[in-house]
C-alpha positions as CSV (number, residue, x, y, z in Angstrom):
1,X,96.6,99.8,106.7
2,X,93.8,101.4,105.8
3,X,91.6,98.0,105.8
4,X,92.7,97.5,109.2
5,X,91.1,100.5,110.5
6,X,88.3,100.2,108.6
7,X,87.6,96.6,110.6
8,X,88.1,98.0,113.7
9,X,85.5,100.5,113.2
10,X,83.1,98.4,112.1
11,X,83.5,96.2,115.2
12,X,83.0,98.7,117.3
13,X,80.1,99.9,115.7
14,X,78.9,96.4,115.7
15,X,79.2,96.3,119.3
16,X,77.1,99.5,119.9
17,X,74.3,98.1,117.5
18,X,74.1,94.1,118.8
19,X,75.6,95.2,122.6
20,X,74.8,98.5,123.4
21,X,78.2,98.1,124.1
22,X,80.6,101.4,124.0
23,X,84.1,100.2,122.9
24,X,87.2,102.7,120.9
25,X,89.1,101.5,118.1
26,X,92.5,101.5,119.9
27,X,91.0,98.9,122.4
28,X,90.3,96.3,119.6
29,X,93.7,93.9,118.9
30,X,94.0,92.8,115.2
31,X,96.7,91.3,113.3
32,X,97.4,88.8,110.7
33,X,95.5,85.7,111.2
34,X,98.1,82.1,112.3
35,X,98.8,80.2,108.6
36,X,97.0,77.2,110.3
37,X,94.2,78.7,110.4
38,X,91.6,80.5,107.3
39,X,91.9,83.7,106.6
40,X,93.7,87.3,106.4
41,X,93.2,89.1,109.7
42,X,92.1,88.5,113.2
43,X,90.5,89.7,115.5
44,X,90.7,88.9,119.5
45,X,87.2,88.7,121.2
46,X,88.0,87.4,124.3
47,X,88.5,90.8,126.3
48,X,84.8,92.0,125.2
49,X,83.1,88.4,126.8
50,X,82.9,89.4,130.2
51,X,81.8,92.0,130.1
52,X,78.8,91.0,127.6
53,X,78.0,88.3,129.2
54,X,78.5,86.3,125.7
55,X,80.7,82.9,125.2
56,X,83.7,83.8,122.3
57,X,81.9,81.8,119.5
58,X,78.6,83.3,119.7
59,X,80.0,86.8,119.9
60,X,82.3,86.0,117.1
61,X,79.8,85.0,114.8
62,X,77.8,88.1,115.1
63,X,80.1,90.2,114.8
64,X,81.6,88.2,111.8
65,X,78.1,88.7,110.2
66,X,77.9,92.8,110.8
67,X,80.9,93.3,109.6
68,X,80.5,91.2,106.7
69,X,77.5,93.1,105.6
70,X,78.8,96.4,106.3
71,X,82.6,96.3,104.7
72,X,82.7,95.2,100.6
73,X,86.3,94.5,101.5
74,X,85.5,91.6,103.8
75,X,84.4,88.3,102.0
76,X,84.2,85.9,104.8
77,X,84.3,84.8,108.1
78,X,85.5,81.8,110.8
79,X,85.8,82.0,114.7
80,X,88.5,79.9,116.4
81,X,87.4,79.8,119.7
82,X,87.7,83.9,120.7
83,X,89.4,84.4,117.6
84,X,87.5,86.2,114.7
85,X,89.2,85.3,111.5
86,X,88.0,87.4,108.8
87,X,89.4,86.5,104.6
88,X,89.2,89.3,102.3
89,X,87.8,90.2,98.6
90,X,90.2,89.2,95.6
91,X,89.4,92.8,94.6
92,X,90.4,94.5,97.3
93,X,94.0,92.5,97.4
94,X,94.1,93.8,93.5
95,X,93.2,97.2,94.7
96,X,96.3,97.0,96.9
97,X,98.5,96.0,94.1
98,X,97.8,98.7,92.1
99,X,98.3,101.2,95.3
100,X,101.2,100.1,96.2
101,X,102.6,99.9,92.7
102,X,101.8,103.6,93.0
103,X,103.2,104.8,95.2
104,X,107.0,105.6,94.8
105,X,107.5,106.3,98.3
106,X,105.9,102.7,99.7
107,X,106.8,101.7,102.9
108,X,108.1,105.9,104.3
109,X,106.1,107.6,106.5
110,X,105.2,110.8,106.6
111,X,107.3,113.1,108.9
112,X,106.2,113.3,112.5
113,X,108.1,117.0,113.1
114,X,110.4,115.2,115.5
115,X,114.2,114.8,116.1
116,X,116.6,111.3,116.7
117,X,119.7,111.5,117.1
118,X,121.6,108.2,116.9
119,X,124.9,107.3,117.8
120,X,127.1,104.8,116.5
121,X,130.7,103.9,115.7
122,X,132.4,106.0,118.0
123,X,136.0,104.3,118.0
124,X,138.9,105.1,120.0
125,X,141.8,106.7,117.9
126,X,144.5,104.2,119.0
127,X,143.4,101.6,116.9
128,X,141.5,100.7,113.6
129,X,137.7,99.4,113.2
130,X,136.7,96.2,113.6
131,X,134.6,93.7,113.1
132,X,132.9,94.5,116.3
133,X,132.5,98.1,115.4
134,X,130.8,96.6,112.2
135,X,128.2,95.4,113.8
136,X,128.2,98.4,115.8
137,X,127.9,100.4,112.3
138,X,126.0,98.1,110.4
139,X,123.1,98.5,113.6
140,X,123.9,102.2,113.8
141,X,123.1,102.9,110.0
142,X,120.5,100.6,109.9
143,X,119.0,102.0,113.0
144,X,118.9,105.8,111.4
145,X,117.4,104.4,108.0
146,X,114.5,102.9,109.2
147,X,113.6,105.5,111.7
148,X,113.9,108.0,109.1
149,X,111.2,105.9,107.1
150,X,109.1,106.0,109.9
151,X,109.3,109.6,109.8
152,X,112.0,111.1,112.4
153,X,114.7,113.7,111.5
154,X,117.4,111.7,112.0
155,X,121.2,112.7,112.9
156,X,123.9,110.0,112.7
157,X,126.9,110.9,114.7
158,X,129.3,109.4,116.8
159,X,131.6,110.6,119.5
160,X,135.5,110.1,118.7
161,X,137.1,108.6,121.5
162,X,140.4,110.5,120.6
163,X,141.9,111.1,124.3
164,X,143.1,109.1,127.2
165,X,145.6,106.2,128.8
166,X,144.5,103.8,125.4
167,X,145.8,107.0,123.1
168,X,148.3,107.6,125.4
169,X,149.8,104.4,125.0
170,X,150.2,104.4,121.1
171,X,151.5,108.1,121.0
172,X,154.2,106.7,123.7
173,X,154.9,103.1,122.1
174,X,155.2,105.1,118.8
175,X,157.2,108.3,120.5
176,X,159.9,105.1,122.2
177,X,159.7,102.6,118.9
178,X,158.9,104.6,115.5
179,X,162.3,106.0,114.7
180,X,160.0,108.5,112.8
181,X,158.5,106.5,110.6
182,X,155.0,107.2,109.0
183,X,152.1,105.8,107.2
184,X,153.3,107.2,104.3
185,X,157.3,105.9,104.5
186,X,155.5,102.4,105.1
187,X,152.9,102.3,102.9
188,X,150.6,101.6,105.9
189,X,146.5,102.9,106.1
190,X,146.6,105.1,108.6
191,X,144.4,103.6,111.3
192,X,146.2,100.4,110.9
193,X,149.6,101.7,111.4
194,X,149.0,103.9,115.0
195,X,147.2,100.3,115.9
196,X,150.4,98.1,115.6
197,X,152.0,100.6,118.2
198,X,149.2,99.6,120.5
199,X,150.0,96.3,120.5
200,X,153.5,97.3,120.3
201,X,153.1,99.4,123.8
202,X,151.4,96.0,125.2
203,X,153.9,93.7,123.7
204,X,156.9,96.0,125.7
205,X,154.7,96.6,128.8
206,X,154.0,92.7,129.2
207,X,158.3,92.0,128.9
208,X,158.3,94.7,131.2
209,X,156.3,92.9,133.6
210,X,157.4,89.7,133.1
211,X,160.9,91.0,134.4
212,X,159.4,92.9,137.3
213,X,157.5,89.6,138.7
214,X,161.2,88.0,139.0
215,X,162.5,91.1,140.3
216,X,163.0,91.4,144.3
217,X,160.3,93.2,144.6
218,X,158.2,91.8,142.5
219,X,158.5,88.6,145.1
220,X,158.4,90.8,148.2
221,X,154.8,92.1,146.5
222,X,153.9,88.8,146.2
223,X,155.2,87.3,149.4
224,X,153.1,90.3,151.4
225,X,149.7,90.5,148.9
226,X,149.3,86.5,148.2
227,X,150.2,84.6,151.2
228,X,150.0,81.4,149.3
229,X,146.3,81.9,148.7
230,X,147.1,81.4,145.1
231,X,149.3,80.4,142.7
232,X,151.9,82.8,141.7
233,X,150.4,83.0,138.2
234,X,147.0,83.7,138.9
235,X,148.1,86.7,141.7
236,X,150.2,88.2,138.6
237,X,147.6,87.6,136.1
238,X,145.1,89.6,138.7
239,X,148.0,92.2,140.2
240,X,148.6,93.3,136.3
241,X,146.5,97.0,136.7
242,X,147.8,97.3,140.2
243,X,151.3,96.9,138.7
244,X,150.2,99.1,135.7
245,X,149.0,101.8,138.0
246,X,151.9,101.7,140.9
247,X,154.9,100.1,139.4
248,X,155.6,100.1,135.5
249,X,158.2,102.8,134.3
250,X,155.5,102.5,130.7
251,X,152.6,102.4,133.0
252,X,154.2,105.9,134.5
253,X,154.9,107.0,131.4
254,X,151.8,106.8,129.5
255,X,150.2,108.4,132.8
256,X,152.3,111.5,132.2
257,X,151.3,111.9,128.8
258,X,148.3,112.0,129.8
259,X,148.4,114.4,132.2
260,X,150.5,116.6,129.9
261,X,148.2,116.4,127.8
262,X,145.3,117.6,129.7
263,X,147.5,120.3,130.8
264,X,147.9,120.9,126.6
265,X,151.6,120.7,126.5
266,X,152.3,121.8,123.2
267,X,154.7,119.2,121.9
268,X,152.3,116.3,123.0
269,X,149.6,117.9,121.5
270,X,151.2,118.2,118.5
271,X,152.0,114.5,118.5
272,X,148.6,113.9,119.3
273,X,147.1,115.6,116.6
274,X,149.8,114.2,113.7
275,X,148.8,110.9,115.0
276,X,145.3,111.3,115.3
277,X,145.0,112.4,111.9
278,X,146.9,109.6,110.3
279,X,144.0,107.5,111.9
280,X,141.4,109.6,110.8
281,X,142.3,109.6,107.1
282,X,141.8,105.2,107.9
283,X,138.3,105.4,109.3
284,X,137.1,108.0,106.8
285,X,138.5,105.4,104.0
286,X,136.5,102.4,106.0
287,X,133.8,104.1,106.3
288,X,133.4,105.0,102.4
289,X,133.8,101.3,101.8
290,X,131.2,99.8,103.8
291,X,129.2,103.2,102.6
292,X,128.3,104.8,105.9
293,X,128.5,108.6,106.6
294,X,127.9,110.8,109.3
295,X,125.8,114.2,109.6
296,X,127.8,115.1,112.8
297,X,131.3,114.0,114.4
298,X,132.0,114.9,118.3
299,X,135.2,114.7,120.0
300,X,135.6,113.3,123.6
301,X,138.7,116.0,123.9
302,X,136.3,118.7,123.6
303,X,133.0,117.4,125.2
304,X,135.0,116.1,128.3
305,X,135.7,119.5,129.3
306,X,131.8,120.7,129.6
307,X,131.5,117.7,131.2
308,X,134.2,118.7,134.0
309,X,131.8,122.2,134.1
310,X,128.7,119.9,134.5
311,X,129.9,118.2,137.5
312,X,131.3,121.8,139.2
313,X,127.9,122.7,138.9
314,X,126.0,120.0,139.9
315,X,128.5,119.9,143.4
316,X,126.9,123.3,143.9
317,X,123.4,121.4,144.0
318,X,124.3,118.6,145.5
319,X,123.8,116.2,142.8
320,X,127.1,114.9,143.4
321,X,129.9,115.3,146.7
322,X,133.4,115.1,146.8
323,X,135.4,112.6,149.0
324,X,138.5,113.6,150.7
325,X,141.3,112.5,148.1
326,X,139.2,115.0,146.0
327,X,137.6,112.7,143.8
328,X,134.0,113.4,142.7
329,X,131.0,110.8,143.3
330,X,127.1,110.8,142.9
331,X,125.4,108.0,144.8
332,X,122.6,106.5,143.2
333,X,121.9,103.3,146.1
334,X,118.5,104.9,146.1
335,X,117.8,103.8,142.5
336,X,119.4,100.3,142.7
337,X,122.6,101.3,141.8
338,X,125.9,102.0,143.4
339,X,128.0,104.8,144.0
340,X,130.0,106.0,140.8
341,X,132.9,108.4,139.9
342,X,132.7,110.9,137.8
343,X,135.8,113.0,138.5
344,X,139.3,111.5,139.5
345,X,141.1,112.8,142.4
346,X,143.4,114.1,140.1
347,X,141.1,116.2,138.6
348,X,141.5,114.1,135.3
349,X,137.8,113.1,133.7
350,X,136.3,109.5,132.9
351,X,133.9,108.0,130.6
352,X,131.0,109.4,132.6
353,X,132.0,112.6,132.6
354,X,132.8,113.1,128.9
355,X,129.2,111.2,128.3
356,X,127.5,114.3,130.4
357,X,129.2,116.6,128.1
358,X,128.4,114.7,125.1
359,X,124.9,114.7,125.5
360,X,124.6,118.5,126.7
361,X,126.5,119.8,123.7
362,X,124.1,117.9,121.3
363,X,121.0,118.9,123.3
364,X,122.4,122.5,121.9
365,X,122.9,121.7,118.9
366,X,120.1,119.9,117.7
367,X,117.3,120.4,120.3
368,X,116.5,116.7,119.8
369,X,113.3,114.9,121.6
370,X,115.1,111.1,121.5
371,X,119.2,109.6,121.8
372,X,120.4,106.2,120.4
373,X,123.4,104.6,122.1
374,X,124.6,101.9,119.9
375,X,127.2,100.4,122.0
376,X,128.4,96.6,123.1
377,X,126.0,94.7,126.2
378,X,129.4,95.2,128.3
379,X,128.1,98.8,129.0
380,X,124.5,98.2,129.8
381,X,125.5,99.1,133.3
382,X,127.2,102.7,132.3
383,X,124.3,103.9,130.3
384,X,121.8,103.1,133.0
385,X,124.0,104.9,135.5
386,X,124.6,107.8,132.6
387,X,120.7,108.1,131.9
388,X,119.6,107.9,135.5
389,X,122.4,111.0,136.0
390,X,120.8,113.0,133.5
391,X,117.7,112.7,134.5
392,X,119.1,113.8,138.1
393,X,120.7,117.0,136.5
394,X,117.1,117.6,134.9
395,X,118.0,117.5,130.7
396,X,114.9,117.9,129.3
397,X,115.8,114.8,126.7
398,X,116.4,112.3,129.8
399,X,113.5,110.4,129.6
400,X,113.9,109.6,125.6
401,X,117.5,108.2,126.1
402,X,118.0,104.5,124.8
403,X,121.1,102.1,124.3
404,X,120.9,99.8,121.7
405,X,122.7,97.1,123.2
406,X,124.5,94.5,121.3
407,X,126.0,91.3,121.8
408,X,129.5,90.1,121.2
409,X,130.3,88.9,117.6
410,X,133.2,86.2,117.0
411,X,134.7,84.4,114.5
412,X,134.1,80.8,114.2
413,X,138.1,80.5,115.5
414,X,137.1,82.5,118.8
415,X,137.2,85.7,120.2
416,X,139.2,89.0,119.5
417,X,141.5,91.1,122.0
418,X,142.6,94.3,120.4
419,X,145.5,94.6,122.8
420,X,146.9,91.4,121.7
421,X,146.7,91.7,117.8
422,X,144.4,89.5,117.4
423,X,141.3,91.2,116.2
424,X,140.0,91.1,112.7
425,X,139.9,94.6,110.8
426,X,137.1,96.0,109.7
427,X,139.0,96.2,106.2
428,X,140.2,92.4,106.2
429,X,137.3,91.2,106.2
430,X,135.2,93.2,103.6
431,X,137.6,92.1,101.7
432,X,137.6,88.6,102.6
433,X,133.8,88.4,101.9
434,X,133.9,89.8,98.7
435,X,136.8,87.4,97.9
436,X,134.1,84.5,99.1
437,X,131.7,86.0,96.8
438,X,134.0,86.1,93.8
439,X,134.9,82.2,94.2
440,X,131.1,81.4,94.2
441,X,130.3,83.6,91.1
442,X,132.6,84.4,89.2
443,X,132.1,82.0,86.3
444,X,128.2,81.1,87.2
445,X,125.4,83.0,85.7
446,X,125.5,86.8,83.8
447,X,128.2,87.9,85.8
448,X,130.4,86.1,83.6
449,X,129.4,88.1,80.2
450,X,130.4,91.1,82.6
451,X,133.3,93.0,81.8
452,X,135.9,93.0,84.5
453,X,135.1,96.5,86.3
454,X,131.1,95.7,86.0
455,X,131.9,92.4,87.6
456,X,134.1,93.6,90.5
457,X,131.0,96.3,91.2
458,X,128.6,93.2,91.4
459,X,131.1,91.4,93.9
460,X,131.4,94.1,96.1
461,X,127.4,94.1,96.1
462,X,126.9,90.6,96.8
463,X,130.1,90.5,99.6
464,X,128.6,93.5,101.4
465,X,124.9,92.5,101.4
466,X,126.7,88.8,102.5
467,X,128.3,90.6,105.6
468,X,125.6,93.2,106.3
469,X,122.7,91.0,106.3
470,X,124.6,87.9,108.1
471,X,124.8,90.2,111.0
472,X,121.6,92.4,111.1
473,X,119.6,89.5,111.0
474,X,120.7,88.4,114.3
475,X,118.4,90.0,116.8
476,X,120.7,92.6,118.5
477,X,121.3,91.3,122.3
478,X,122.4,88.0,121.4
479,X,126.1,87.4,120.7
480,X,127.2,86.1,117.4
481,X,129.1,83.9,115.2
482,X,130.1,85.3,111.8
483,X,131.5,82.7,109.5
484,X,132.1,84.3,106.0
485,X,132.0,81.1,103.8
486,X,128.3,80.9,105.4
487,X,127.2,85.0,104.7
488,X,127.3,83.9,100.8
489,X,125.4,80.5,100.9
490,X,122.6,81.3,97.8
491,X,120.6,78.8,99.9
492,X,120.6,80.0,103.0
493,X,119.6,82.8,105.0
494,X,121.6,85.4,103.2
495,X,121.9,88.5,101.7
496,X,122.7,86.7,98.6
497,X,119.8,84.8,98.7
498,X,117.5,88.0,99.3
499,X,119.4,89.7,96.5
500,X,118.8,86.6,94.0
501,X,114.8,87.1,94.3
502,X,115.9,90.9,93.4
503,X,118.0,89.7,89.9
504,X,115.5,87.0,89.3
505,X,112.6,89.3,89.4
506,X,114.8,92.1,87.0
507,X,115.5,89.5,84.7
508,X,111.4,88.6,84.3
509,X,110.9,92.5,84.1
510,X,113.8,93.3,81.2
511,X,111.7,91.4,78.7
512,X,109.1,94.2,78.9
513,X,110.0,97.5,77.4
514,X,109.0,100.4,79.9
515,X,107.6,97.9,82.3
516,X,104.4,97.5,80.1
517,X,102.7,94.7,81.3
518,X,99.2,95.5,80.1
519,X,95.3,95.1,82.8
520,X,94.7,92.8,84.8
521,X,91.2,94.0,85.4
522,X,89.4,91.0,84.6
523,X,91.9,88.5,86.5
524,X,89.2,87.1,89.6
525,X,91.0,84.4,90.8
526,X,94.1,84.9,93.0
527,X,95.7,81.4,93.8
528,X,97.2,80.8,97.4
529,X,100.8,82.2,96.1
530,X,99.8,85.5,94.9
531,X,97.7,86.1,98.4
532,X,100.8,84.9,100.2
533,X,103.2,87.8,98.5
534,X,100.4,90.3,98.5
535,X,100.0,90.1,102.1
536,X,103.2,90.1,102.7
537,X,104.0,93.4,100.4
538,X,101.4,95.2,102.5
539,X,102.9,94.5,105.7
540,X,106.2,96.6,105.0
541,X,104.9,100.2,106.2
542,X,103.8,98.6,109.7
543,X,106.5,96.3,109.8
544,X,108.6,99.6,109.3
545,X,107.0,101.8,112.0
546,X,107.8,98.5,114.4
547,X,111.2,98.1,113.8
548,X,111.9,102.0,114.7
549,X,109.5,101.8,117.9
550,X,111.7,98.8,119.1
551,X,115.2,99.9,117.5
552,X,115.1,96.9,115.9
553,X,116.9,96.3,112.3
554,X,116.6,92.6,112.6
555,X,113.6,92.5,111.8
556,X,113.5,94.2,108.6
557,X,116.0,92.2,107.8
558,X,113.7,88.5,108.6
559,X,111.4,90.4,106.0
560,X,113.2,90.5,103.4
561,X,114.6,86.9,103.6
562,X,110.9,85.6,103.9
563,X,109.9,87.9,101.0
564,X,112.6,86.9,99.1
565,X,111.8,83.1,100.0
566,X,108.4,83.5,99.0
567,X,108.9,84.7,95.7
568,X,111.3,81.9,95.3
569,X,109.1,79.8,95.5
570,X,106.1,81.6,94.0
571,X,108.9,81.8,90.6
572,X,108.6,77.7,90.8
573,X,105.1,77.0,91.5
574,X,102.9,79.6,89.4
575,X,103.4,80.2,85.8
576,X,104.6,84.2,84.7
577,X,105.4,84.2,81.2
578,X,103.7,81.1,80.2
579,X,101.0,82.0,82.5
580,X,96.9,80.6,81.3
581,X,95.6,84.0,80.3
582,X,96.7,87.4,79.4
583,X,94.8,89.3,82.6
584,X,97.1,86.2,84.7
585,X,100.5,86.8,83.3
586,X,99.8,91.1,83.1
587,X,98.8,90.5,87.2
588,X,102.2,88.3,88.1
589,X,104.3,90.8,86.5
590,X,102.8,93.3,88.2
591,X,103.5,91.4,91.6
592,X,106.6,91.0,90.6
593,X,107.5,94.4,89.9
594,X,105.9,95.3,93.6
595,X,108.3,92.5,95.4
596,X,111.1,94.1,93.6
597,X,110.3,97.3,94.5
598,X,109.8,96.4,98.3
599,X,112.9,94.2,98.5
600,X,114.9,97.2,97.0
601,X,113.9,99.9,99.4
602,X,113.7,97.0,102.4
603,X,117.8,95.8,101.7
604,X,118.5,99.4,101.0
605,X,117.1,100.1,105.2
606,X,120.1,97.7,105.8
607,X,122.3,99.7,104.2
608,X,122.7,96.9,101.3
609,X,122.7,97.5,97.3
610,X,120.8,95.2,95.2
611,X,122.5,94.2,91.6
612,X,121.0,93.7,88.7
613,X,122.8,91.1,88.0
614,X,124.4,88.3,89.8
């Protein structure tokens, strides 16, 4: 803000003319001044009192006073002890009304000439999305939208996890169990259909190993490995990946694929591909539906292999060594970290090594000066190794990498294990919140004049803003609870809620043809409500450019729920139609049209659609 600037300068010019003091703008902290306390903004004065040998009130006061006398803006002044407190002219908070009124782009920066590219989604091919990869998404998106409003080129991608044992496993179970059938012969989505042979290949490989642990030498394993150290349970429960790996005629199996795939056998490739595309045609359909798009898609069965180059080359440096089974390592003890694989003995790649080649190949193709990881808290540990490799191969990008780590989200009836079939699907429950939404609205307010396509449109609105915002608002480390019944609460922290202030505000404005609300010029006397939303309107473009420095969506999302809350409760405390004088009621619909127009483009950062109607 302009005003904010304009302080800061006049402090420091008051500090050359009472101090002979040589201070620079950047050095002076202001922000909104504590509700408790009088004012708009304040200023800190405690780092300056040293050094001037003043106590914080005296040094406060004068500078209140210069300031004062040199800015029209400023009104007034209080110190707090070393806080400067300083209340602004009623004609420069209209002056900011009609500015921001103004300006169709409110709250967008201009563009700062540099490149983002943010990463999000990125599911594995052996199963549909989730509803942990929508709060992977939902981050994702919202992540690119606001730092596009802050000014970055932004490219949303995600890397398709579409090779590997997990694949492997559903091509096999499907190969074994399908008896050909199709998503088409089933009238299955696609995504949905390869995912119940996923469970299906777990389902067979558990009876598998059920039978083995009963089997001779499943006791003799046991008999040698436990010694009694544990109950036979527990040592099977803990010997499952050993069994997996050394054992299990599926385990074996789904191994082979694998490696006949990476050898490109033809007729595993082609089942690969068939099956890969059945999934594809799901997500694409997902992602329509919670209205998320992508400007670039990257496969892991084409990046891993650059990756496999990368670490040839970097044994030629000496960035990483090779053991004697052949597998290859890069030890990074030296940075507080262990020692980490990033080639198999086999030859056969892992996660680290298609990351490598991930983030070379977009390096090429965009020349970008930042990355965005959004992926789960489980691998905070991978992306610190990952970044700390890069940086040891010497990308030029390696010092502008960042994971947006996330925490866990459940259901109020626990956790989800994809293996098991027990996860919720990404598509279940959009659905079931826009079901929610329907029994609360339905036959309340002017959706129920709406014809029946008008009100289903609505519904999805209010359901998706329900889901989005319920899990945006949650600062993104912490782990989460998402209870559906609670996204659609009009009372509570919702979407809904936010979207309400929104309807309530259109339904002010639709009395006024072409939004011909007349002058406000000679309205002087802004009460404590107006102030309240006024201040808070201004906010947006900073609270903007904070939310992309700290790859934050959450709290954009706080915004808007205290925005909508205020005008809440500015609709039932201050008179707008009925208001005491023409110049009054022209000003509140003027604020009102502002709010609107923030909440819009604020909800729309989270990806959400406000109705004009509910």
């Amino acid at each position: 803000m302009k005003v904010l600037q304009e302080i800061q300068s006049s402090i420091v010019s008051g500090l050359a003319s009472i101090y002979n003091h040589s201070e620079n703008s950047e050095s002076i902290l202001i922000s909104q001044t504590r509700k408790e306390f009088q004012g708009d903004y304040t200023v800190v004065v405690f780092p300056f009192v040293k050094a001037l040998k003043s106590n914080p009130v005296e040094l406060g006061n004068k500078l209140g006073e210069y300031v004062v006398k040199n800015l029209s803006s400023v009104e007034s002044f209080n110190v707090v002890k070393g806080f400067l407190n300083f209340s602004l002219t009623n004609e420069y908070w209209k002056g900011q009304l009609i500015e921001v009124g103004g300006q169709e782009n409110f709250g967008t920066h201009p563009r700062n000439g540099k490149k983002v590219l943010v990463e999000f989604s990125s599911p594995n091919t052996n199963k549909p999305l989730h509803l942990g990869h929508i709060r992977n998404i939902l981050l994702g998106w919202s992540c690119s939208q606001i730092l596009d409003a802050a000014g970055y080129d932004v490219i949303k991608t995600q890397i398709i996890n579409d090779r590997g044992i997990a694949v492997c496993k559903s091509m096999l179970a499907w190969q074994k169990f399908g008896n050909g059938e199709t998503p088409e012969s089933t009238e299955t989505k696609g995504d949905h259909f390869v995912g119940k042979y996923y469970v299906l290949f777990e389902q067979k490989f558990k009876a598998e190993y059920a039978e083995w642990q009963t089997s001779e030498k499943g006791q003799e394993v046991l008999t040698d490995l436990n010694n009694g150290e544990q109950s036979e349970e527990d040592f099977f429960v803990k010997y499952k990946n050993t069994y997996f790996n050394d054992y299990s005629i599926l385990g074996n199996e789904a191994k082979d694929m694998l490696l006949s795939w990476e050898a490109k056998d033809e007729s595993i490739r082609n089942l690969w591909m068939m099956m890969n595309s059945w999934v594809y045609d799901g997500f694409n359909e997902t992602y329509k539906n919670i209205g998320v798009e992508f400007d670039k898609l990257y496969y892991e069965s084409d990046t891993y292999l650059l990756g496999k180059k990368t670490v040839d080359e970097g044994l030629e440096r000496e960035v990483f060594y090779r053991e004697d089974d052949g597998s290859v390592w890069i030890d990074l003890e030296d940075a507080g970290m262990d020692k980490k694989i990033v080639l198999r003995s086999d030859g056969t790649a892992v996660y680290m090594t298609q990351d490598i080649g991930t983030a070379m190949v977009r390096n090429a193709d965009f020349g970008v000066e930042k990355m965005v990881y959004v992926v789960g808290n489980e691998q905070d540990y991978h992306f610190k190794v990952l970044f700390e490799l890069l940086k040891r191969l010497g990308e030029p990008y390696a010092e502008e990498l960042h994971h947006l780590s996330y925490g866990m989200i459940a259901l109020p009836t626990g956790k989800m294990k994809s293996r098991e079939g027990t996860v919720v699907d990404a598509d279940d429950i959009m659905v079931e919140v826009i079901n929610e939404a329907r029994l609360g609205s339905v036959d309340r307010g002017e959706i129920a004049e709406m014809d029946k396509e008008a009100q289903e449109d609505v519904l999805r609105k209010i359901g998706l803003a329900a889901l989005k915002f319920m899990i945006i608002k949650i600062q993104p480390r912490k782990g989460m609870t998402f209870d559906p019944k609670e996204s659609v609460d009009m009372q509570g922290q919702t979407g809904p809620y936010v979207q309400y202030a929104y309807v309530r505000i259109q339904s002010v404005l639709r009395k006024f043809e072409n939004n011909d609300f007349g002058s406000f010029d000679t309205y002087k006397e802004l009460n404590e409500f107006e102030l309240a939303l006024l201040k808070e309107v201004v906010e947006f473009p900073n609270l903007v450019k904070i939310a992309a420095e700290n790859y934050d969506p959450s709290s954009i999302a706080n915004y808007c729920y205290n925005l909508g809350k205020m005008y809440h409760r500015f609709f039932h405390e201050v008179r707008i139609l009925t208001a005491e004088s023409q110049e009054a009621k022209a000003f509140r619909l003027h604020l009102s049209s502002v709010v609107a127009k923030v909440l819009e483009k604020a909800m729309n950062l989270l990806g959400i659609e406000m109705p004009e109607k509910m």
